[in-house]
C-alpha positions in Angstrom: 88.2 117.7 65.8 86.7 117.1 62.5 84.3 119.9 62.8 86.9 122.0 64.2 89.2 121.5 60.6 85.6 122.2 59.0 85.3 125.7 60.4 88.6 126.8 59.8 88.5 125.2 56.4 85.4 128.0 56.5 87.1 130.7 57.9 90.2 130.2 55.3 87.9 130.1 52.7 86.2 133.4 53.4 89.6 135.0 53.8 90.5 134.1 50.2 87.3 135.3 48.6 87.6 138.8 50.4 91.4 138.8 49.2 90.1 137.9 45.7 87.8 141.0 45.7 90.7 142.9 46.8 92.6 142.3 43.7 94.9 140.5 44.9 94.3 136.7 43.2 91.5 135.2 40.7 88.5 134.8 43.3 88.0 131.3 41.5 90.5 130.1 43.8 88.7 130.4 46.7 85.9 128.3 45.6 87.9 125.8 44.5 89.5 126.0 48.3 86.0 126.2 49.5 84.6 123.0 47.3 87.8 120.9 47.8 87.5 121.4 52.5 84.4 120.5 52.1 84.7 117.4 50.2 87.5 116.5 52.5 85.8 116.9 55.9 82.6 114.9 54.2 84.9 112.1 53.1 86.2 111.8 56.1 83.1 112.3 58.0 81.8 109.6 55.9 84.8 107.2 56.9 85.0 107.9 60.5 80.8 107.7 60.8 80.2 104.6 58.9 83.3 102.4 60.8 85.1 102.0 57.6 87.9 103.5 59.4 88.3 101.0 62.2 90.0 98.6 59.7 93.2 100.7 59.9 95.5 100.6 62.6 94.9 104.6 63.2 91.0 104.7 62.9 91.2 108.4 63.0 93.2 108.2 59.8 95.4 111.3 61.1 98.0 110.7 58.1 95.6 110.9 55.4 94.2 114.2 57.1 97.1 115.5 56.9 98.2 114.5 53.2 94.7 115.4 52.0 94.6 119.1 54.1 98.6 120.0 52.9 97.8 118.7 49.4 94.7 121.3 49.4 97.0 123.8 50.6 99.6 123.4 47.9 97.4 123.1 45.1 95.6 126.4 45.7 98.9 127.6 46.3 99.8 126.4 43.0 96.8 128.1 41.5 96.8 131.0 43.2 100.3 131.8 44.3 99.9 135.4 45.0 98.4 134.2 47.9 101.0 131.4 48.5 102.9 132.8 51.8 99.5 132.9 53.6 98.4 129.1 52.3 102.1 127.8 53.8 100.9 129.3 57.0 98.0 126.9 57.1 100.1 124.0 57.1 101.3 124.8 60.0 97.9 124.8 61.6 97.3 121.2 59.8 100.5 119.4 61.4 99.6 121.5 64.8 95.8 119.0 64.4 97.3 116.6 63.7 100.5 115.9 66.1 98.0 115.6 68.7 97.2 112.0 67.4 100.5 111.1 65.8 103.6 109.1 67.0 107.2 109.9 66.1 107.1 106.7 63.5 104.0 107.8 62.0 104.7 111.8 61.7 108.2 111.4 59.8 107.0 110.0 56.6 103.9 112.2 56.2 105.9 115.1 57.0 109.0 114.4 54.6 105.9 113.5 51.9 104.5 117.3 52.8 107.5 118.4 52.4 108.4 117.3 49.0 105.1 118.3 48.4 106.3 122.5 49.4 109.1 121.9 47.4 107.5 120.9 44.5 105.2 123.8 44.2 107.7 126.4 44.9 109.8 125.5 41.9 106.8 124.3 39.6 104.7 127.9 40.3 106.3 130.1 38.0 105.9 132.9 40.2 107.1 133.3 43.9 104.7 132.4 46.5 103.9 135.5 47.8 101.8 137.6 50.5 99.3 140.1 48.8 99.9 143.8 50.4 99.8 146.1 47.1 96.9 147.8 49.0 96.2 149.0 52.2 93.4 146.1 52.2 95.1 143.6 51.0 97.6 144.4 53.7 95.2 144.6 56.8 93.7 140.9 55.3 97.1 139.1 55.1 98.1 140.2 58.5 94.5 139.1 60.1 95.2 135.6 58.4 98.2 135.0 59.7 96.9 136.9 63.3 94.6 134.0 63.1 96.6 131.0 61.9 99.0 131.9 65.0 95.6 132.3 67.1 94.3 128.8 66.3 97.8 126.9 66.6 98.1 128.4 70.5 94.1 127.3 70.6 95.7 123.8 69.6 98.3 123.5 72.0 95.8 124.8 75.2 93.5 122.1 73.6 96.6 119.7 73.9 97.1 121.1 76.9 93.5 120.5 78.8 93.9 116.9 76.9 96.9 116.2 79.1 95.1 117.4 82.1 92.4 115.4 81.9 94.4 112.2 80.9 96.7 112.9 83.9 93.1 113.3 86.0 91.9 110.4 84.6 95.2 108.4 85.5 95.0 109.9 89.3 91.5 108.6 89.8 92.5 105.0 87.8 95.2 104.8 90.2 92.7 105.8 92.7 90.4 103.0 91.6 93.0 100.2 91.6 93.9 100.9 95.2 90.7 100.5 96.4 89.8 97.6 95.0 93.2 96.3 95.9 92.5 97.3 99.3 89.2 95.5 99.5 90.5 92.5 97.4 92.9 92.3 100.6 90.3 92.7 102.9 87.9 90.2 105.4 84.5 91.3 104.0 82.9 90.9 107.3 85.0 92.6 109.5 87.4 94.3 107.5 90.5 93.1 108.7 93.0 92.0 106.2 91.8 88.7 104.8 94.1 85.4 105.5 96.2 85.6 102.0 97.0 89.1 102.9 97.9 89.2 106.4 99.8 85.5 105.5 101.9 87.8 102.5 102.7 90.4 105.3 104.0 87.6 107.2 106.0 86.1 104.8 107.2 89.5 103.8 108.9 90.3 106.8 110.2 86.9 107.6 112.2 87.0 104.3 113.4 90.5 105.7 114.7 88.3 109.2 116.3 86.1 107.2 118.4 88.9 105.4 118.8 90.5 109.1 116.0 92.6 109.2 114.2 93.6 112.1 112.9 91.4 115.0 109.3 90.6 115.1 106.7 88.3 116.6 103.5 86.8 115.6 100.4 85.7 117.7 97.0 83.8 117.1 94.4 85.3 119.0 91.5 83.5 119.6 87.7 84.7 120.7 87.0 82.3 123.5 84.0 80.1 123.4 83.1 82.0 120.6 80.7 78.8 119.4 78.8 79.7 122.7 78.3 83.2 121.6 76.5 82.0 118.3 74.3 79.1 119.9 73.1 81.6 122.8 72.6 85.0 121.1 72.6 84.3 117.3 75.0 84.3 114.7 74.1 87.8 113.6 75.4 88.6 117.0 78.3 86.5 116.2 79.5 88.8 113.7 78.9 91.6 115.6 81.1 90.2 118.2 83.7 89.8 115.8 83.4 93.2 113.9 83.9 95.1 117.6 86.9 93.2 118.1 88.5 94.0 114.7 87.9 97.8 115.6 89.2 97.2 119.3 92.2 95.9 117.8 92.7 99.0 115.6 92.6 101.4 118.9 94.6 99.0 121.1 97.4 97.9 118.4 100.5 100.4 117.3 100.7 102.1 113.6 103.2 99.0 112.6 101.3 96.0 113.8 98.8 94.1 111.7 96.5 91.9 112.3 94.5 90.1 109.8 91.4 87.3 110.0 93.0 83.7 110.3 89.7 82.1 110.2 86.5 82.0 112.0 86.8 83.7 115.4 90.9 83.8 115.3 93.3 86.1 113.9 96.8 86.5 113.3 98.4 89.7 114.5 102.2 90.6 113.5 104.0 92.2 116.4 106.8 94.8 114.6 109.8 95.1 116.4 109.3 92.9 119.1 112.7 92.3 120.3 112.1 90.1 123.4 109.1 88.2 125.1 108.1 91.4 127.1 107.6 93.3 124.5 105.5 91.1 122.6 103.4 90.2 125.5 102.8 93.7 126.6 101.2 94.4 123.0 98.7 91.2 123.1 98.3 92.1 126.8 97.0 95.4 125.8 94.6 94.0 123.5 93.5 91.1 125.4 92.5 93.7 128.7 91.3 95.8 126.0 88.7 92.9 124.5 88.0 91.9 127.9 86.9 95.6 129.4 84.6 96.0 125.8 81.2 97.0 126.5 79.8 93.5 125.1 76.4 94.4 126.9 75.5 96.6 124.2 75.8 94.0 122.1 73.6 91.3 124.0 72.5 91.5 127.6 74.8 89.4 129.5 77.3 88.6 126.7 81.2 88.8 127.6 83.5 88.2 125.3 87.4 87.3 125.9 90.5 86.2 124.1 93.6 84.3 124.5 96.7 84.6 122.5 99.8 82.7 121.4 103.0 84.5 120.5 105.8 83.0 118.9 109.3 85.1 117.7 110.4 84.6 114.5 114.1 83.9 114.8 115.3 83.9 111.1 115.8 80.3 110.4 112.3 78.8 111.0 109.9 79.5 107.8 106.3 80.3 108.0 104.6 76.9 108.7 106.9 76.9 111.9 106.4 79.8 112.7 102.9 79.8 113.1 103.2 76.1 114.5 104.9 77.1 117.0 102.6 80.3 118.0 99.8 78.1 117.7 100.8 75.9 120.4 101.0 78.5 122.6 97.5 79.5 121.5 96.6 76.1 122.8 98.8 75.9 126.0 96.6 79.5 126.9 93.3 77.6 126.1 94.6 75.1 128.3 95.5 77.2 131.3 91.9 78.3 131.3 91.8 81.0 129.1 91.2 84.4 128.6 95.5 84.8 129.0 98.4 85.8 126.7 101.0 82.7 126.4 104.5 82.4 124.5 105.8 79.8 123.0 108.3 79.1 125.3 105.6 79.1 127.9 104.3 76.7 126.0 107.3 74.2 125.6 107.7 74.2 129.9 104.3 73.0 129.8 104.3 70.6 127.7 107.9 69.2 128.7 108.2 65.7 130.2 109.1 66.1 133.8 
């Protein structure tokens, strides 16, 4: 941006001279215009270079800019103020630079300073701040200036403009950024299921939902059977295998509303949306239990087959979480205990273990 002000600081100050050789002002004017951008945009170069700057609050010091360019602007006008319509202009262009930085709080002062500033050299001139056209050249050069000034303030805004694009980009992609590594902060690194916290949040979530009489649901541990077998006989590199195929099993057997998330080791906890009875439940973990079982485990390791028994327990809006999951993990256990490789509820469960 600097070296932006520094050209048009440039292009103002070739404007002047050719409207000094015109007639229409002293031509010392310009040079004093010429002498006084420069040592502006070299102090501030100076400033924002060496780090002096970063002591302020605003280490761009956009307020002193400003102060420093209007002040240039009214002086010359002051000198010069034949020329003193055209100079006005300018300040224009200097607040259009500098809004892009400034805040509401900061812009009020500096512009009611400017301000005073105009007012000041409009009654202290002596002679009305004018724009030179007493020639045919001197017309043609105040209209190119102000053709100019209006140029670089809409090259400001589109500058503004693609700024505001790209923050907005930037945002999109940060947003972007923080949902993936959400996402994998949520996920089982090995298989990529959701982790334990995750799928325990989802859970809880919805059993606070119950309680407020939300809809029904069910919950089931699932558990790879004799999975310790699979790791002594074929490695535990196989192992993970094992449990990576049934993660994506799970994602083509399951429905868009069901979760199901790694419990620990070889079990997992699957949520079961909208499972209004035990049927319904059971025919979702049925699905995925014949679905595990028919797996082409072969390809995995010659002779290895790989099944899974489940536990399903309903949540009924009064029990909390640690019940809840008691209770489907005896059912896990009573399908262990019936041999296997089966899909038991926890009502199942309590026959079973009921004293006769």
């Amino acid at each position: 941006m600097l070296g932006l002000v520094f050209v048009s600081y440039l292009f103002d100050s070739g404007m002047l001279g050719m409207l000094g050789l015109a007639g229409a002002m002293d031509p010392l004017a310009a040079g004093y215009y010429a002498l006084g951008g420069a040592a502006a945009c070299l102090g501030f170069y100076l400033a924002l270079r060496g780090g002096w700057s970063e002591r302020f609050q605003d280490p761009y010091l956009t307020s002193a800019q400003i102060v420093t360019a209007s002040t240039l602007q009214l002086v010359v006008a002051w000198l010069a103020p034949q020329v003193g319509a055209l100079l006005l202009c300018i300040i224009f262009l200097v607040f259009s630079f500098s809004a892009l930085r400034l805040t509401l709080r900061q812009l009020v002062p500096v512009w009611a300073a400017v301000s005073l500033g105009i007012v000041a050299v409009v009654l202290l001139s002596g002679k009305p701040l004018a724009l030179p056209a007493a020639t045919p050249w001197q017309a043609v050069l105040s209209g190119l200036w102000v053709s100019f000034t209006v140029g670089r303030c809409a090259f400001v805004g589109l500058y503004g403009a693609s700024v505001r694009e790209l923050l907005g980009s930037r945002n999109r992609e940060l947003a972007a950024a923080q949902g993936r590594l959400q996402d994998l902060a949520s996920r089982d690194e090995l298989t990529g299921a959701l982790n334990r916290r995750a799928i325990m949040g989802i859970v809880s979530e919805h059993l606070e939902r119950r309680r407020q009489g939300g809809p029904a649901f069910a919950v089931a541990l699932l558990d790879l059977d004799h999975f310790k077998q699979v790791n002594d006989r074929h490695g535990h590199l196989v192992g993970d295998e094992v449990l990576r195929r049934f993660v994506i099993t799970a994602a083509r057997s399951l429905r868009g509303g069901d979760r199901m998330g790694r419990y620990g080791g070889e079990e997992f906890l699957l949520l079961i949306d909208g499972a209004i009875d035990a049927e319904a439940a059971r025919a979702v973990a049925e699905r995925l239990r014949q679905a595990t079982e028919s797996q082409a485990w072969g390809e995995v390791a010659a002779g290895l087959q790989v099944t899974m028994s489940a536990g399903l327990a309903f949540a009924d809006g009064a029990s909390g979480l640690e019940q809840l999951l008691q209770r489907a993990d005896e059912a896990l256990y009573a399908a262990k205990s019936g041999g296997r490789n089966r899909v038991c509820t926890a009502a199942e469960a309590r026959q079973v273990t009921a004293p006769a």
